[in-house]
MARKOL-793757 format. One record per residue (C-alpha): residue number from 1; x, y, z. Coordinates in pm, 1 decimal. Layout:
N
+-----+----------+----------+----------+
| seq |     east |    north |       up |
+-----+----------+----------+----------+
| NUM |        X |        Y |        Z |
...
+-----+----------+----------+----------+
***
This chain:
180
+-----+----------+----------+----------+
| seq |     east |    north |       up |
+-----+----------+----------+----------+
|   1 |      0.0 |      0.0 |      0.0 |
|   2 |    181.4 |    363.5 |   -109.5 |
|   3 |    150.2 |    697.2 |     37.5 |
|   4 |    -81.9 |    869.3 |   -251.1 |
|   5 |     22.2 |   1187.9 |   -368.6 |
|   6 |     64.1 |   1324.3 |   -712.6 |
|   7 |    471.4 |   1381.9 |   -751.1 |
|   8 |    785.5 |   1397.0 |   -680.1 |
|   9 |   1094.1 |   1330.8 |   -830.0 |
|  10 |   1429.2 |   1335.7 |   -586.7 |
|  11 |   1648.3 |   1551.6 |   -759.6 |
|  12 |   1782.4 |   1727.1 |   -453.7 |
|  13 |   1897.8 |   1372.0 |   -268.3 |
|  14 |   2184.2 |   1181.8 |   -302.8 |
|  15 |   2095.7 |    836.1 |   -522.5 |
|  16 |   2109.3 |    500.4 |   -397.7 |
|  17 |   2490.6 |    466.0 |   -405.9 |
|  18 |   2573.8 |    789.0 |   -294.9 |
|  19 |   2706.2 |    937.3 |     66.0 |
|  20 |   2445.4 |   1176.5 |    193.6 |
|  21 |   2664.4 |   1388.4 |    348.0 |
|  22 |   2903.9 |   1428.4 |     44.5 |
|  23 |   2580.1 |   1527.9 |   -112.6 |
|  24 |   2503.2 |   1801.0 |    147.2 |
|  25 |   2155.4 |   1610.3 |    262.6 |
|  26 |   2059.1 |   1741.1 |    582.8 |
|  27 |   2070.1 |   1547.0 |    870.1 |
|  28 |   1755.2 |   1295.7 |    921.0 |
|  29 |   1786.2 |   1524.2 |   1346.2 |
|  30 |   1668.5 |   1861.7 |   1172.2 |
|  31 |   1589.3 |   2117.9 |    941.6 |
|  32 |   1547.9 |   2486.9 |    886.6 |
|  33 |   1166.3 |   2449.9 |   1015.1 |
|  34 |   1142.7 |   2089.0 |   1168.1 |
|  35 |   1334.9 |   1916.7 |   1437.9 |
|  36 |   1270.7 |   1532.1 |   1482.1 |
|  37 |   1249.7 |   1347.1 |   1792.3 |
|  38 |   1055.0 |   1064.9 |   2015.5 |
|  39 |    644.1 |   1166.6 |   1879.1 |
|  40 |    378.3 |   1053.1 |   2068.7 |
|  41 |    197.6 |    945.5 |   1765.5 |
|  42 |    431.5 |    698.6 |   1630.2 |
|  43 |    806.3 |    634.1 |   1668.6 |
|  44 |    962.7 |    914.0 |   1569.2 |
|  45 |    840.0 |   1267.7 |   1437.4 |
|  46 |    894.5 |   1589.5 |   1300.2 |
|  47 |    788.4 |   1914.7 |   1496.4 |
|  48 |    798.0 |   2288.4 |   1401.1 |
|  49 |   1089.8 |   2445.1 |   1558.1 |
|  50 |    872.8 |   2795.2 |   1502.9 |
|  51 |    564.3 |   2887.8 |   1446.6 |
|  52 |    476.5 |   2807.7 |   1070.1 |
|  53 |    273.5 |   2984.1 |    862.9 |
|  54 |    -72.7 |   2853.1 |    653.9 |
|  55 |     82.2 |   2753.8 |    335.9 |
|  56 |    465.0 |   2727.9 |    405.3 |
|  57 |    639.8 |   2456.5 |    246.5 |
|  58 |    822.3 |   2285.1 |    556.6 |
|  59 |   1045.1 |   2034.4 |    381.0 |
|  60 |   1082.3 |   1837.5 |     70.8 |
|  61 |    951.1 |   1457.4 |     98.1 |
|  62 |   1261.9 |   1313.6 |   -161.7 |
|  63 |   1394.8 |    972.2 |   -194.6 |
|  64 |   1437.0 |    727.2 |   -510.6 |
|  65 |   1268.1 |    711.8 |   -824.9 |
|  66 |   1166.4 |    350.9 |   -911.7 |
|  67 |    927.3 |    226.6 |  -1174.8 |
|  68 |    608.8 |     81.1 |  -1106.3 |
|  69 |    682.2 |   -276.7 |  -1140.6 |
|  70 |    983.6 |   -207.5 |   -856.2 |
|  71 |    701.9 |     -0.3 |   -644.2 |
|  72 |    445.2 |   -309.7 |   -650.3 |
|  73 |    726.3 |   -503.4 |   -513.2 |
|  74 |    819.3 |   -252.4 |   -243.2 |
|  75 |    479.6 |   -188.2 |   -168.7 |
|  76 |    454.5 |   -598.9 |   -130.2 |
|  77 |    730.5 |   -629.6 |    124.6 |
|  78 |    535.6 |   -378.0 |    329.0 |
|  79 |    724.2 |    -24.1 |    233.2 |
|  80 |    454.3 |    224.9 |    331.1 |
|  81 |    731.0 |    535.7 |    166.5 |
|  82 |    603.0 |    486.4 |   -121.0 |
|  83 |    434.1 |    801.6 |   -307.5 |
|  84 |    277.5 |    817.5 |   -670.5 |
|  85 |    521.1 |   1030.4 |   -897.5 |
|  86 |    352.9 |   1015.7 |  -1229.8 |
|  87 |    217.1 |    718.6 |  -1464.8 |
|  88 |    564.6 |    542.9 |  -1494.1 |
|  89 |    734.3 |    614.1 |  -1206.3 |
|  90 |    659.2 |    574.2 |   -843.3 |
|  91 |    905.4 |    772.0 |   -527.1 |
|  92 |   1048.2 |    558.1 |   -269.4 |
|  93 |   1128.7 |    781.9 |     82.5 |
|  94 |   1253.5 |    504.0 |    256.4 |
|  95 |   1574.2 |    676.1 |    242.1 |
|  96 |   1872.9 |    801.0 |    489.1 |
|  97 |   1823.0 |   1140.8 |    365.2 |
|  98 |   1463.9 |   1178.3 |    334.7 |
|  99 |   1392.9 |   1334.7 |    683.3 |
| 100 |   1025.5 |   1393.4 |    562.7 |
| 101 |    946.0 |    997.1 |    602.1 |
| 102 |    904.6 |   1038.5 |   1007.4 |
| 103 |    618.1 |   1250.4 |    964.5 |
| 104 |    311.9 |   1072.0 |   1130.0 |
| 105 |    -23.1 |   1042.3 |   1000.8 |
| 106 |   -296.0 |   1220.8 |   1176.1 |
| 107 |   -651.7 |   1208.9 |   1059.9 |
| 108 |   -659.2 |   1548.5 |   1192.1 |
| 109 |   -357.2 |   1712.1 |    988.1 |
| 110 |   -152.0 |   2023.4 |   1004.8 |
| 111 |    -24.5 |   1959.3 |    668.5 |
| 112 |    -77.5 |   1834.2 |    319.4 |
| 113 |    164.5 |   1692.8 |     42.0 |
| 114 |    160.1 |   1875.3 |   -238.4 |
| 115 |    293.6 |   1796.0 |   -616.8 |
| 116 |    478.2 |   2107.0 |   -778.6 |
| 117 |    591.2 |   1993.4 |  -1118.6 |
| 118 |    829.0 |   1685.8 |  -1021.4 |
| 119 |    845.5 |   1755.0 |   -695.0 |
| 120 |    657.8 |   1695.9 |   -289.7 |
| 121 |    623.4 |   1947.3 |    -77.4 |
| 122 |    537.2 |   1870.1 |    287.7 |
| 123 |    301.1 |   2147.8 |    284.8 |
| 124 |    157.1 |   2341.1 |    627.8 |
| 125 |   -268.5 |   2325.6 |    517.0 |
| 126 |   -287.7 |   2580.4 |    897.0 |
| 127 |    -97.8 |   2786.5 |   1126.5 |
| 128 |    149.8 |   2545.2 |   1273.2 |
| 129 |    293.8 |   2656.3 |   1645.1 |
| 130 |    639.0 |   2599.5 |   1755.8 |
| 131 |    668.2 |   2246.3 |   1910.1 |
| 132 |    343.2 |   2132.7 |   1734.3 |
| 133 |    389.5 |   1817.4 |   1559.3 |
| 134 |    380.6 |   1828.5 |   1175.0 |
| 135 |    149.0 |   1566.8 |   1038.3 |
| 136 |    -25.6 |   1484.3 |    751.0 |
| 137 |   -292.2 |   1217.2 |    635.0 |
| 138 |    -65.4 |    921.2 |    437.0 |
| 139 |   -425.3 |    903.4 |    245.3 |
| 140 |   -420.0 |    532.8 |    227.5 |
| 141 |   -699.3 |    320.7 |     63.3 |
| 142 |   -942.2 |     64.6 |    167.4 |
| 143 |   -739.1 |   -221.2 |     86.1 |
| 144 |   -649.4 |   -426.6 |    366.1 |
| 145 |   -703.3 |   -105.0 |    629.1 |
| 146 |   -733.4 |   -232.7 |    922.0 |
| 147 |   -399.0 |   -349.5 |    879.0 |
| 148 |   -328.7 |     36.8 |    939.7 |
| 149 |   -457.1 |    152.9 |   1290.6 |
| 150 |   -407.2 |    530.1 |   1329.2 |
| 151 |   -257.0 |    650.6 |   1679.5 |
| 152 |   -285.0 |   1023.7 |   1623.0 |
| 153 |   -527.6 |   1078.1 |   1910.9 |
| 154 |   -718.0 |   1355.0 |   1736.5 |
| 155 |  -1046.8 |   1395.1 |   1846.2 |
| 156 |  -1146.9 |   1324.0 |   1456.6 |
| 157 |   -906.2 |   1041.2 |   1486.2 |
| 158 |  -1154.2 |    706.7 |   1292.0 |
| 159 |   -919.7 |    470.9 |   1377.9 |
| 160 |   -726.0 |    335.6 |   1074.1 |
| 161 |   -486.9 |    555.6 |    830.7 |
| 162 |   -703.7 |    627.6 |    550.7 |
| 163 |   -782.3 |    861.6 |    318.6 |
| 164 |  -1046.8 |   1157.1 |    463.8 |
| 165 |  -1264.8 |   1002.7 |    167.3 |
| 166 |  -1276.0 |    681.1 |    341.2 |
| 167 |  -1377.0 |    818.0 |    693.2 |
| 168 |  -1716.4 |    766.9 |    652.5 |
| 169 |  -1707.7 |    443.8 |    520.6 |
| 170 |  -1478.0 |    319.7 |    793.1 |
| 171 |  -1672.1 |    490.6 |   1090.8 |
| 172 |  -2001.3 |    336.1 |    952.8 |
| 173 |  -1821.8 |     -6.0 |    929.4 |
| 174 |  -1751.7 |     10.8 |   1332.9 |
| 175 |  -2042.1 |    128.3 |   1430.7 |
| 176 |  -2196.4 |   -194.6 |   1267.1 |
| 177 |  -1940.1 |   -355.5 |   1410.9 |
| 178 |  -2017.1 |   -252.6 |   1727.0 |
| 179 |  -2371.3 |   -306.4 |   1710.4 |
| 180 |  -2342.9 |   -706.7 |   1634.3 |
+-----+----------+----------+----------+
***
């Protein structure tokens, strides 16, 4: 199952066989607007290190290009880095310097990715404060979703990482559950 968005190609990031830090990545500990540590979502995660403004782009999300065919088989051994770049060629974050792949989901996000040309843009959708977490919904599908259980503990928060689409569908689905 991939991360949906519409594209990005990694220009800015070091390939597959290069050192990041010969290739001036930043490190995966910080950038100019997030700072990533211990997240009480998930794991690890990124938070604001100032206040961001409604519409700021916070960091690039940037990792290796791969065709589709290599995608399905990432996606198979259960890479969830995985973003739509265009009809041939799929992005795979699951990179050293792709600081952007600790960003939790929240069904309640702060952010958005956004496609500019080749690129994705971890994008702030609100006012972000400093030491807020920076999250965004990973807009997965229906397939296999409760494989996915969402720990953002926003009050919106329907339980599984899915699309805001899919809310509905999966909020009806437990309530039927529950009723049985």
């Amino acid at each position: 199952m991939s991360m949906d968005s519409t594209s990005l190609c990694s220009s800015t990031g070091p390939g597959p066989n290069e050192d990041p830090v010969a290739a001036n990545a930043q490190p995966a500990s910080e950038t100019d607007l997030a700072m990533f540590e211990d997240s009480p979502i998930h794991g690890t995660g990124g938070f604001a290190k100032a206040a961001i403004a409604k519409g700021t782009r916070i960091l690039e999300y940037v990792g290796e290009k791969i065709s589709k065919a290599e995608s399905l088989r990432r996606c198979e051994a259960n890479n969830a880095y995985i973003f739509t770049l265009n009809d041939e060629q799929d992005l795979d974050g699951d990179v050293a310097w792709n600081p952007a792949r600790f960003i939790n989901h929240s069904c309640a996000p702060n952010c958005e990715a956004e496609k500019d040309e080749d690129r994705i843009w971890i994008v702030a959708a609100r006012d972000i404060e400093a030491g807020e977490e920076i999250t965004f919904n990973y807009g997965y599908d229906l397939e296999a979703y409760e494989d996915y259980p969402c720990q953002c503990g926003s009050p919106q928060c329907v339980g599984y990482m899915v699309a805001e689409e899919f809310f509905e569908h999966v909020l009806r689905r437990k309530a039927a559950q529950r009723a049985l």
